[in-house]
N, C-alpha and C positions, 0 to 999 in steps of 0.2 A: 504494500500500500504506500501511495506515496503522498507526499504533503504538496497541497494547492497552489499556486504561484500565486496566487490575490491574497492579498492580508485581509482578511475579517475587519469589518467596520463593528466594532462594539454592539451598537444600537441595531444592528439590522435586522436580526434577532435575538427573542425574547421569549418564555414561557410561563404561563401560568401556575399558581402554586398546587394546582392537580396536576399541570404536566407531568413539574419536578417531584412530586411524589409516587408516579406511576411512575417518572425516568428512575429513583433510587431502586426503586421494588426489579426492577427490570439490570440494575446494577448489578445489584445483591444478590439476586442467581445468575446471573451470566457474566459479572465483570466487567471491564471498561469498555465501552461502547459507540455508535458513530449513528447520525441521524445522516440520509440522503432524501433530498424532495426531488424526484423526478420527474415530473408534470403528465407522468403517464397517463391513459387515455381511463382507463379504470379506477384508479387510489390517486388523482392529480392535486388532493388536498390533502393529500394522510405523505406524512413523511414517515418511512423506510426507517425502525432499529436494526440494526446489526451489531453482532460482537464486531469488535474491534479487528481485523486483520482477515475476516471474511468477507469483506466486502470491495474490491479495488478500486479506489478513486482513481479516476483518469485525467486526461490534461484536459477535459471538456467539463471538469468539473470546478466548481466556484466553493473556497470554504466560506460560511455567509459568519461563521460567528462560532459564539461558542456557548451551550447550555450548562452552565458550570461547568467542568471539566471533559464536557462532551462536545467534538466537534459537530457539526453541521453544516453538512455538504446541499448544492443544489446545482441542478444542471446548467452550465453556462446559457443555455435556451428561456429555462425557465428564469436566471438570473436577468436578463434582461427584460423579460418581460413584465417582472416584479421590483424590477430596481429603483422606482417611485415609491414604493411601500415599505413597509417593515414589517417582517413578519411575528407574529405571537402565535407559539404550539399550545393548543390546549387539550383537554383531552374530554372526550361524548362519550355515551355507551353506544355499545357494537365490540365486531370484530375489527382487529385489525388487519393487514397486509400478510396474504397465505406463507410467503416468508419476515415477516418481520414480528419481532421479538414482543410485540405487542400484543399478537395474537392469542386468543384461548384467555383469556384476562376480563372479557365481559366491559372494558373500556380502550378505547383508540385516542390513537394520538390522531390534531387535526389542524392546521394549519389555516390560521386567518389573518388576515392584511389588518393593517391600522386603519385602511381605509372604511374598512368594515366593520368594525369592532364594536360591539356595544357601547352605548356612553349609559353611565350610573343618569336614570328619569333622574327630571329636578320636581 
């Protein structure tokens, strides 16, 4: 696996405090770990867990940031077409991604734009 040639802009992404609680659970049995959002045609909002070192980033991949000590990868494709937003992982009930480490959990990880994001009613 190799490491991104774009430096991670801090703010780009972010996640919820359900994410980061489903992301330790998903730690704590498998170990250090790596999100990829691939804008695929089927899961183009569910970003992709993997153990660390099964999954190979390519040079067509964008590191967007980091989820405390987890990278998070997204496709140079999808990085552009997102690169107005920021994104925030949170996590819904469902399945997740038939390979991604979310799966079988009864909650998904799920990716939302700032653009779109709930505002607290006033």
């Amino acid at each position: 696996m190799g490491d991104a040639v774009t430096r991670p802009d801090p703010g780009k992404v972010s996640a919820t405090p359900a994410a980061l609680e489903l992301l330790a659970e998903i730690v704590a049995d498998h170990g250090p770990v790596l999100f990829h959002q691939s804008g695929g045609c089927c899961d183009g909002s569910s970003p992709m867990c993997y153990p660390r070192g099964d999954f190979l980033i390519s040079e067509a991949d964008v590191l967007l940031g980091y989820l405390g000590e987890t990278p998070f990868y997204i496709s140079a494709s999808q990085a552009a077409v997102w690169a107005h937003t920021d994104l925030i992982i949170d996590v819904v009930p469902g399945r997740g991604g038939m390979f991604s480490l979310d799966n079988g959990r009864e909650r998904r990880f799920l990716t939302r734009s700032t653009i779109c994001a709930p505002t607290p009613s006033s």
